[in-house]
C-alpha positions in Angstrom: 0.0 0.0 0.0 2.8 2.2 -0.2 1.8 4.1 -3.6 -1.3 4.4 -2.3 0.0 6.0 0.7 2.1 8.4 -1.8 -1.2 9.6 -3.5 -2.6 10.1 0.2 -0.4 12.5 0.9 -0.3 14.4 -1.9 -4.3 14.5 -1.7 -3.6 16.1 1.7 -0.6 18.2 0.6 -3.0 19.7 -1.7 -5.3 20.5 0.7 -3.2 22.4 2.6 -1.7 24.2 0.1 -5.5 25.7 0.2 -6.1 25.9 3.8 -3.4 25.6 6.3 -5.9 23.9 8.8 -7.3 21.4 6.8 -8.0 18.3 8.9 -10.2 15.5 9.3 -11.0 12.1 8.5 -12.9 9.9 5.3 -13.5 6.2 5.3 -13.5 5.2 1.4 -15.2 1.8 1.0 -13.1 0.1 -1.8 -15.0 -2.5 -4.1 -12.4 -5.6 -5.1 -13.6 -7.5 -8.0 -12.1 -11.5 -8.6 -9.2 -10.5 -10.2 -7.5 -8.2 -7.9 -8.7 -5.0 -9.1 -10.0 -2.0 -7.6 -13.8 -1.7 -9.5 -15.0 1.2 -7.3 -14.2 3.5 -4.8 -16.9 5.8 -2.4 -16.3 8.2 0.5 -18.7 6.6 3.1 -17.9 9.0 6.0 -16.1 12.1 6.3 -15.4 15.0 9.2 -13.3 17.7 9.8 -13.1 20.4 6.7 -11.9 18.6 4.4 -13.4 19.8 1.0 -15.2 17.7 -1.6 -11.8 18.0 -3.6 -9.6 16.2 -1.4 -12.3 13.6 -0.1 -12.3 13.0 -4.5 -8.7 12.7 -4.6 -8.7 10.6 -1.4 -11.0 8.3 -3.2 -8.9 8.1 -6.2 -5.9 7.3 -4.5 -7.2 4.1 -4.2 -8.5 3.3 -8.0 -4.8 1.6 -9.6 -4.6 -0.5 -6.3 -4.0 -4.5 -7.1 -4.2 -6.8 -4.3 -4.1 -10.8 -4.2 -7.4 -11.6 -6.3 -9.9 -13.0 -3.9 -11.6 -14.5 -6.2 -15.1 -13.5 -5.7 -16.0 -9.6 -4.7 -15.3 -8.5 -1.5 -14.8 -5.3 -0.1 -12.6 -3.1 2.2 -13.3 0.0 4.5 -9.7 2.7 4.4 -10.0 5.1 7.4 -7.8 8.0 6.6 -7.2 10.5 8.9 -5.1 13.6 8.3 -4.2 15.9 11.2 -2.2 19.3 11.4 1.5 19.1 12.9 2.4 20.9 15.3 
């Protein structure tokens, strides 16, 4: 997952180039299909002021992901949560 931790961050670094106190958290329900591949991706939950932008990005971050194919469609939950430093 580390690409997709790359594109994470760069969602985020966007944000922030916006608004300095952009924070908050999304859960993005990823849909695996048999094969391994990513078929859909969907904020399910989001707080904090992150705008629809970045929760997009956040989403896509997640749509060239590969995993072991399960073969049969399943599902994941990603919480992400992005907070300031201090």
């Amino acid at each position: 997952m580390g690409p997709v931790r790359k594109r994470l961050r760069s969602c985020y670094q966007a944000a922030l180039n916006i608004d300095p106190d952009a924070e908050g958290r999304v859960v993005i329900h990823v849909e695996i299909a048999p094969d391994g591949t990513v078929v859909s991706t969907e904020p399910q939950y989001r707080s904090g002021n992150l705008s629809d932008e970045v929760v997009a990005c956040l989403a896509r971050a997640f749509r060239p992901v590969r995993v072991e194919p399960p073969g049969a469609p399943t599902w994941f939950d990603a919480p992400v949560t992005f907070r300031k430093a201090n």
